[in-house]
N, C-alpha and C positions, 0 to 999 in steps of 0.2 A: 356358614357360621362355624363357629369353633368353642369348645369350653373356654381358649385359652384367650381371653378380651385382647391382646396385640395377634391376635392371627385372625380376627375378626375383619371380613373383609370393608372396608372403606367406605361407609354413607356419602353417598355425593348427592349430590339433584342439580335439576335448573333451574335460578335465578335472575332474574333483570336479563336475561340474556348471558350468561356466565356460568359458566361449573363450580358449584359449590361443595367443599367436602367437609366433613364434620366429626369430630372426635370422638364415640361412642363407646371409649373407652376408659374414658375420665369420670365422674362421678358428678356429675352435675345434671340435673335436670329442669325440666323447662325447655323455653326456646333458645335452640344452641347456635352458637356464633359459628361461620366458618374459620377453619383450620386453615386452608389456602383456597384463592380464587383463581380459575386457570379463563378467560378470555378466547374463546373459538376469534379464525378469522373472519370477518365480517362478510357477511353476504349467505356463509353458511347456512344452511338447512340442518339445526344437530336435531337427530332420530334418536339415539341412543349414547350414553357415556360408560364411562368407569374411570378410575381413578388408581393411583398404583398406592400399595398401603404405605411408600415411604413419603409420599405427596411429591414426589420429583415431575411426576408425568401424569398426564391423563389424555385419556383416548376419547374419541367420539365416532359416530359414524353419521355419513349423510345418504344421499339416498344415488348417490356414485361410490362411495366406498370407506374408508378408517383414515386418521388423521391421531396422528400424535403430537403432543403440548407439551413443552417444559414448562418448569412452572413459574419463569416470568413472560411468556408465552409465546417464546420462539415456535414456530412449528418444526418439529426433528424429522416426521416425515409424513406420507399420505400413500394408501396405497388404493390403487381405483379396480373397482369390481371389474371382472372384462365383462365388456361389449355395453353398450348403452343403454338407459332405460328405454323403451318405447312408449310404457303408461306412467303416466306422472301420479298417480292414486294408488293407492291401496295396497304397497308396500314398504314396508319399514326396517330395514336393515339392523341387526341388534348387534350387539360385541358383550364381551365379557371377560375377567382377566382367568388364568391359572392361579390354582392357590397359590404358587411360589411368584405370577406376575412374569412371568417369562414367556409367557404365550398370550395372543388376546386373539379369542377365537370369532370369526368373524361370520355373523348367517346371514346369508344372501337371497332373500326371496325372489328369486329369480325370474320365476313361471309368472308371479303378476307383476314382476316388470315388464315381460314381453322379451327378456332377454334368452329364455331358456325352457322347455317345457318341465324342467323339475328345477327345485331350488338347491344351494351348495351350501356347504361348512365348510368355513377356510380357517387354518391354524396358520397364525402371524407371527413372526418373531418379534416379540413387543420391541423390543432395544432399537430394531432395523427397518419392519414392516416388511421383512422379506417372507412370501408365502412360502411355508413349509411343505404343506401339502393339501390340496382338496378334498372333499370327500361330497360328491352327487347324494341327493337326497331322494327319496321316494315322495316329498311332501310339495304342496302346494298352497304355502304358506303367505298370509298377510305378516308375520311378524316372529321375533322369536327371541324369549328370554332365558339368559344362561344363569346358572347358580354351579358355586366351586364345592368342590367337597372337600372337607379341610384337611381330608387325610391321603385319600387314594391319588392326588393330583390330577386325577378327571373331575370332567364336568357337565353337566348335563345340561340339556337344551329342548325346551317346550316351544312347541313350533304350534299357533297357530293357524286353524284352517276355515275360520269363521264356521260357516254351518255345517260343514263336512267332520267337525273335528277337533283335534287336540292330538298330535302328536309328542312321544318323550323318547329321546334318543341322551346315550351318554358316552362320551368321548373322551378319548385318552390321544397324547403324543410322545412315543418312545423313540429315542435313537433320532428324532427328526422325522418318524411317519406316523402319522394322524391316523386312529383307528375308533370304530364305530360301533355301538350298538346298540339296536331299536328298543325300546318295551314293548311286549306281542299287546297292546292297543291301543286303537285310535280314538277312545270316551272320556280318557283322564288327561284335566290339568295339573300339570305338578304346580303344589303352592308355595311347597318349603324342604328343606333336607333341614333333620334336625341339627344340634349344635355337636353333637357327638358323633354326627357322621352315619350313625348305626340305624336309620329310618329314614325316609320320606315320606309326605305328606300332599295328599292328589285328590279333588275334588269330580266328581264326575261330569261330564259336559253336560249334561243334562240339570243338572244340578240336583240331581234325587239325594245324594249321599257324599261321602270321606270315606277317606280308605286311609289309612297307616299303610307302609310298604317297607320291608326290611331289603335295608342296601346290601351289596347293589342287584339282588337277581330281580328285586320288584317283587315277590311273595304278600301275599295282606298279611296284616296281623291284628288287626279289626275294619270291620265298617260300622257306619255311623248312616240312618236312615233319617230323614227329618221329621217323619213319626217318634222315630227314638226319644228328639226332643219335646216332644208332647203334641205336634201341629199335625193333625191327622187330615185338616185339609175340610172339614166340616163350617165351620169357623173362620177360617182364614186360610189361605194360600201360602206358601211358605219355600225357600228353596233356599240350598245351601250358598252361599256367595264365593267367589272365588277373590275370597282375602283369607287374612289371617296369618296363619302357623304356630312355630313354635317360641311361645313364652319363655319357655326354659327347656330342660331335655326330658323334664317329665309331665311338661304342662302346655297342653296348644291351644292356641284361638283360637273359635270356630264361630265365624256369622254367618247369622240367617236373616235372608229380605222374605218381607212378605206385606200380602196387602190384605186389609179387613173387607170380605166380600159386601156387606152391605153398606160400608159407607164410602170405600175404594180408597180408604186410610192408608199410605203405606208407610211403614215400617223396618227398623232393624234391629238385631239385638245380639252382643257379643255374648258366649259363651267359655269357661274354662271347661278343658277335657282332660282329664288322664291319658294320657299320652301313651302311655303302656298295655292298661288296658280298656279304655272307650269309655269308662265312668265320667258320666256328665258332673260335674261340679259347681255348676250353679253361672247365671249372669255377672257379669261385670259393666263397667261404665269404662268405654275405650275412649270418653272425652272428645269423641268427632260426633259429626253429624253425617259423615259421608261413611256408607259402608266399605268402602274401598279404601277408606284412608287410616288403614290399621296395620303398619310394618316392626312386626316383633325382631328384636332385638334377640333372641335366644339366652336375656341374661334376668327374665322377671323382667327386664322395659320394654315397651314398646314406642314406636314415633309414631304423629302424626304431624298436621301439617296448619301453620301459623297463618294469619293472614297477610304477614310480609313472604311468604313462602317457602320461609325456615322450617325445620322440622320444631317438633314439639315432642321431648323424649319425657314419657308419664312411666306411672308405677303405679301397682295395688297399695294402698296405704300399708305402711309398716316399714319397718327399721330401713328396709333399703331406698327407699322414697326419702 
């Protein structure tokens, strides 16, 4: 995300079977209409999209490799993972664009397809699908999702390892060669990069806590315990969720699930945090019932999700709502 609303990267989802993308940077809220609708070709398995911010193209991946769509739905090109899956489960191939859209990087869970004992990040020439270059992973990944940074034109990539893990690696491509660099642990899910570039935001796998992270070394600059929040575990069970982020650049969602031990009630409850420095700010009403269906917007809005499948873009009451 970005302060600036037109560098804001492209809300897309999936629809009836279709790519749908959505203007979030118009001032309208409620349930938002799509911008343009890009149509996969039929038979596909789509795993993962993205969308290019000028709506000309969009990308998907299936669970053989990347496919690019103009957008009355020519397909311009496809590029296929090497070598074949062997297991048809439990891998999910992700993409993601460059801030600038000139690259779509593509992660390859390789080791539970059966193709490879470690999984790859490939950097694609978006325009071409021509691979620029590979980069072998240390991970053994069911999946893995990208987020741009709006400034440095890397991007980072959460890979995860179902019970082993959560891997964060962030990637750059200069001159045409694709270059790598791990975060020294394997316990944090990245949730968010804030809108100004200057933080991250990482949930523990375990779910005990939050962590603030100053880009790009990874450094804390606070945690967040779920005692912090008052749930000391007497009363009820309580764990950080791996949603949320950043509301704004000074303001991040933070939800906690939890269940009431004697009547096995479960529960959720969105929180605003100071962003700066960990001061809780009290609940909020995120207008879902799903705690995972909370995607901040980094401008005060946040989406959720309609029953036709539409996003639903809310706000805290007051002038910008």
């Amino acid at each position: 995300m970005s302060n600036d609303p037109a560098r804001r990267p492209i809300t897309a989802r999936r629809v009836g079977g279709a790519i749908c993308a959505y203007d979030t940077t118009a001032p309208a809220f409620g349930e938002l209409e799509p911008v343009a609708v890009f149509r996969p070709r039929e038979g596909d398995e789509i795993v993962d999209h993205a969308v290019a911010r000028d709506l000309t193209r969009a990308y998907y991946t299936t669970l053989d490799g990347a496919v690019c769509l103009a957008a009355d739905g020519t397909e311009l090109w496809r590029s296929d993972i090497p070598g074949k899956w062997s297991r048809p489960h439990g891998h999910h191939p992700g993409c993601g664009l460059s801030p600038d859209g000139r690259l779509l990087w593509l992660y390859q869970p390789d080791a539970m397809a059966g193709r490879s004992r470690h999984d790859t990040w490939t950097a694609l020439d978006a325009a071409t699908g021509e691979p620029l270059g590979r980069l072998p992973l240390d991970t053994v990944g069911h999946g893995g999702t990208h987020f741009a940074h709006p400034d440095s034109g890397e991007v980072l990539l959460d890979v995860g390892e179902g019970q082993d893990g959560t891997v964060v690696l962030r990637g750059s491509c200069t001159d045409g060669t694709p270059e790598l660099v791990a975060y020294p642990w394997s316990d944090r899910c990245l949730i968010d990069l804030s809108p100004d570039g200057r933080h991250f935001l990482t949930v523990d796998h375990g779910q005990a806590d939050l962590t603030v992270h100053a880009y790009p070394g990874g450094e804390g600059v606070f945690t967040l315990t779920v005692d912090d929040f008052g749930y000391d575990g007497e009363e009820c069970e309580a764990v950080v969720e791996w949603s949320g982020g950043y509301l704004d650049p000074d303001t991040l969602a933070v939800v906690l699930y939890g269940e009431v031990e004697e009547t096995e009630q479960e529960w959720f409850r969105s929180y605003r945090v100071d962003a700066r420095t960990g001061r809780i700010l009290g609940e909020f009403d995120s207008g879902t019932e799903d705690c995972y269906d909370l995607r901040p917007l980094g401008d005060g809005s946040w989406l959720t999700t309609a029953a036709s499948g539409h996003p639903v873009r809310r706000a805290l009451p007051g002038p910008a709502a």
